[in-house]
C-alpha positions in Angstrom: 0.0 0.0 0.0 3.0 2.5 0.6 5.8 3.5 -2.1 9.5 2.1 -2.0 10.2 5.6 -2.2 8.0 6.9 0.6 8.8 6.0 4.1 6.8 3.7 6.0 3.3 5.2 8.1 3.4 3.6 11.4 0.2 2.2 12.7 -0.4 2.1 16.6 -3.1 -0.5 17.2 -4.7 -0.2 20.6 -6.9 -3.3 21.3 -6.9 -6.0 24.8 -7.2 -9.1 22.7 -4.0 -10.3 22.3 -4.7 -12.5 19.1 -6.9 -9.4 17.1 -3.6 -7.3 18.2 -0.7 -10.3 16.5 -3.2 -11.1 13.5 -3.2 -7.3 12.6 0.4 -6.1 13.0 1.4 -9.4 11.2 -1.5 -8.3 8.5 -0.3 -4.5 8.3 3.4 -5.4 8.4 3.2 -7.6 5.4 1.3 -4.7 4.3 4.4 -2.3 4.1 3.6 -0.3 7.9 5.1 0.1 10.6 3.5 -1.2 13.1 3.2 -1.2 17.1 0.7 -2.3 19.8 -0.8 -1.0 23.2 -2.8 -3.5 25.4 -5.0 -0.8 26.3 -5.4 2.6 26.6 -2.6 3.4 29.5 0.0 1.4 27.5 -1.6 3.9 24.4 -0.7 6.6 26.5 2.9 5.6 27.2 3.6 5.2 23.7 2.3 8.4 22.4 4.0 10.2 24.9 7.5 9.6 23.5 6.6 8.4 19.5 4.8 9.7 17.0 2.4 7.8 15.1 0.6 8.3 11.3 -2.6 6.4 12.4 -4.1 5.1 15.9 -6.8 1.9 15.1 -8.3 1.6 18.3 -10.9 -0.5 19.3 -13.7 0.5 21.6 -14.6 -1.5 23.6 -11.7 -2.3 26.8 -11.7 -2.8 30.3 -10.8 0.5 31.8 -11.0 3.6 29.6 -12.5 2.8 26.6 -11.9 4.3 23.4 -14.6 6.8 22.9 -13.1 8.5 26.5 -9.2 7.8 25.0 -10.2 9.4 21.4 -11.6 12.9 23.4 -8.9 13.3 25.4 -6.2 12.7 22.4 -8.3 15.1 20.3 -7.7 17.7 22.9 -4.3 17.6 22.1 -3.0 16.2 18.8 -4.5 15.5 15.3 -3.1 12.2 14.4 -5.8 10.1 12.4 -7.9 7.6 14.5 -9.9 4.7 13.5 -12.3 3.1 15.9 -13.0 -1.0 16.1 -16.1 -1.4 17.3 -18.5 -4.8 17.9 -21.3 -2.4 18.4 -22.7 -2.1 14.7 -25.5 0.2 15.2 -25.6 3.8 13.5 -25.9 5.2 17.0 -22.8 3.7 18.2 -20.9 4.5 15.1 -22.0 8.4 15.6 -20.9 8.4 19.0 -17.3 7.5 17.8 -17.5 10.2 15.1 -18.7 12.7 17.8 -15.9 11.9 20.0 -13.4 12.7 17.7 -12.6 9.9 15.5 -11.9 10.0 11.7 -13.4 6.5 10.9 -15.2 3.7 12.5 -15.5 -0.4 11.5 -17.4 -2.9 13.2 -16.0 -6.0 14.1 -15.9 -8.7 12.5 -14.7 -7.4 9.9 -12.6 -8.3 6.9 -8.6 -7.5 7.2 -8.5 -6.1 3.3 -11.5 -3.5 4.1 -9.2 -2.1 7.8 -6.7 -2.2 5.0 -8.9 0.2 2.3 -10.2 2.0 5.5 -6.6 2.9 6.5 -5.6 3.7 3.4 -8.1 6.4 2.5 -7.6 8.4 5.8 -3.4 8.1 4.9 -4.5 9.5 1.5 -6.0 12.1 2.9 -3.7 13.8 4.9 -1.1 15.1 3.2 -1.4 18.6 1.7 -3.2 18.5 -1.6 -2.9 20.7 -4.5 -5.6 23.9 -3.8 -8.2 25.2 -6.4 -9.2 28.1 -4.8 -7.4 31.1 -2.9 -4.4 30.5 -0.6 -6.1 32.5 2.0 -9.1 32.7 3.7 -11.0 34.6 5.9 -13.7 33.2 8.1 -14.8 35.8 10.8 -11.3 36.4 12.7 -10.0 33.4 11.5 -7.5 33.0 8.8 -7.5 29.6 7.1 -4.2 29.0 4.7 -5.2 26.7 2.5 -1.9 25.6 0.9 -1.0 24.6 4.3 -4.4 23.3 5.2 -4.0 25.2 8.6 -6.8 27.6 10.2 -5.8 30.5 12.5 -7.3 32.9 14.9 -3.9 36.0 15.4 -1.2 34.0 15.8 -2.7 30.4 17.5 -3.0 27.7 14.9 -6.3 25.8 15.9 -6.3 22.3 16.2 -8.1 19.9 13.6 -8.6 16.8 13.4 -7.5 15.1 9.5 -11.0 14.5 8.4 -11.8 18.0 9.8 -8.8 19.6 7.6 -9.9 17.7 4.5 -13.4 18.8 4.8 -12.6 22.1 5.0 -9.7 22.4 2.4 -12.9 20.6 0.2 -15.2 23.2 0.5 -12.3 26.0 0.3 -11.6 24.6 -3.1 -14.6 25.9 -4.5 -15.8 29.0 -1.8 -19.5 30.0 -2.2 -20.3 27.1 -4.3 -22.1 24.4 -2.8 -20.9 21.1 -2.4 -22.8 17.9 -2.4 -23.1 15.6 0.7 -22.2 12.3 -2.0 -19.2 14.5 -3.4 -18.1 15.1 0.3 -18.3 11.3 0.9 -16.5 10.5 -2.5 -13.7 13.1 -1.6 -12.9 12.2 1.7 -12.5 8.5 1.3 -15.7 6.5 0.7 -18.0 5.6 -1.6 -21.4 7.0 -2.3 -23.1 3.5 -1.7 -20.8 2.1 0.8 -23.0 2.0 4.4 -26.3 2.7 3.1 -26.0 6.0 1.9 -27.8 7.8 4.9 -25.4 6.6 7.4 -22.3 8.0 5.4 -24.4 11.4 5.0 -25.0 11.3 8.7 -21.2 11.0 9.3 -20.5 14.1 7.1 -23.3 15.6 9.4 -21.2 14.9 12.3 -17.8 16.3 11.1 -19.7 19.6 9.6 -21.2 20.3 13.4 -17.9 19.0 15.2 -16.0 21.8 12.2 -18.6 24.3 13.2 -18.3 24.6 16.6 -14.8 26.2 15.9 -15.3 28.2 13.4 -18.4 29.8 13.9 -19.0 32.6 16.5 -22.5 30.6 17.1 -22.8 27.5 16.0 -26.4 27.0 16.1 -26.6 29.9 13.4 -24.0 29.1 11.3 -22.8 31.7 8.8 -19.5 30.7 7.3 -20.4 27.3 7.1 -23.6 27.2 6.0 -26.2 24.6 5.2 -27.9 24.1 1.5 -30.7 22.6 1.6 -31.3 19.7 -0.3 -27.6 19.7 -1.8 -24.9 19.5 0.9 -22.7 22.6 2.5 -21.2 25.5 1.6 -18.4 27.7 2.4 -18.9 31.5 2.6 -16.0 33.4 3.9 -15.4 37.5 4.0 
């Protein structure tokens, strides 16, 4: 999945079962990642305090903190992509992980090649792409460079998560123009009829309100980031 030429991503797979944690870092190694483990979310902890990582799958459901509680606290302090592992496969559960701060979910059991496509789309994702529209941005008293992909407010770069940046350098490719919910989906890694359709477009939901609240001076009346009914979102900046 990586390039000879690129260096390897490194994984960190957070997860209490021993045997899901060896089948997947023999599965992702063979891959072409890097790839190490936590037994739970304290070991996670450890780690991440002294490496850095390109992608944390995490599953859910541990004894001790579990990984909805793990995913807020890491959100409140670095943007590294996180993938959730869930047994829970209801919508509600899945929005709840999204809502916490999480760039993707996947219930378990699921099949190693579709982690694999799941991984891959949130790696392809984060590094800067080429920009369409203006190099900068304003949005109220925020400044948003998109070459950079980085949003401002004076001099205090405000943290976002990756699906968060690629949502908004999306929409900042085309200002004022209104992008569909399916072309959102498309663009940030899945497929218009992947996961029924309505639960994708609920997920893009979730990331629009969660990219709201720090943008907007109220999020509940939104005016940089504004709704279009019936098509999807647009941007409207000063």
């Amino acid at each position: 999945m990586t390039q000879p030429d690129q260096p390897l991503a490194h994984i960190l797979i957070v997860d209490d079962d021993e045997r899901i944690r060896t089948l997947l870092r023999r599965f992702l190694m063979r891959s072409g990642f890097l790839v190490t483990t936590a037994r739970d979310a304290a070991h996670a902890r450890r780690l991440l305090s002294g490496l850095d990582f390109d992608l944390i799958v995490l599953d859910v459901m541990m004894p001790g903190e579990d990984g909805f509680s793990l995913t807020r606290d890491l959100r409140q302090r670095m943007a590294t992509p996180i993938l959730l592992l869930t047994a829970k496969g209801e919508t509600q559960d899945r929005i709840s992980g999204l809502e916490s701060g999480a760039d993707d979910y996947l219930a378990k059991p699921f099949e190693p090649r579709e982690l694999l496509l799941r991984i891959a789309a949130i790696l392809r994702r984060m590094p800067a792409a080429e920009t369409r529209g203006p190099k900068f941005l304003s949005i109220g008293p925020l400044r948003y460079d998109a070459d950079k992909g980085e949003l401002w407010q004076g001099e205090v770069p405000l943290r976002l998560t990756g699906t968060e940046q690629a949502l908004l350098r999306r929409l900042a490719d085309t200002p004022r123009q209104p992008v569909s919910r399916s072309t959102l989906i498309e663009d940030l890694g899945r497929s218009p009829g992947e996961d029924a359709g309505e639960n994708s477009e609920r997920a893009i939901d979730v990331q629009i309100t969660r990219l709201r609240r720090k943008i907007e001076p109220d999020p509940r009346e939104p005016r940089y980031l504004q709704t279009v009914r019936g098509t999807g979102y647009m941007l409207v900046p000063d």
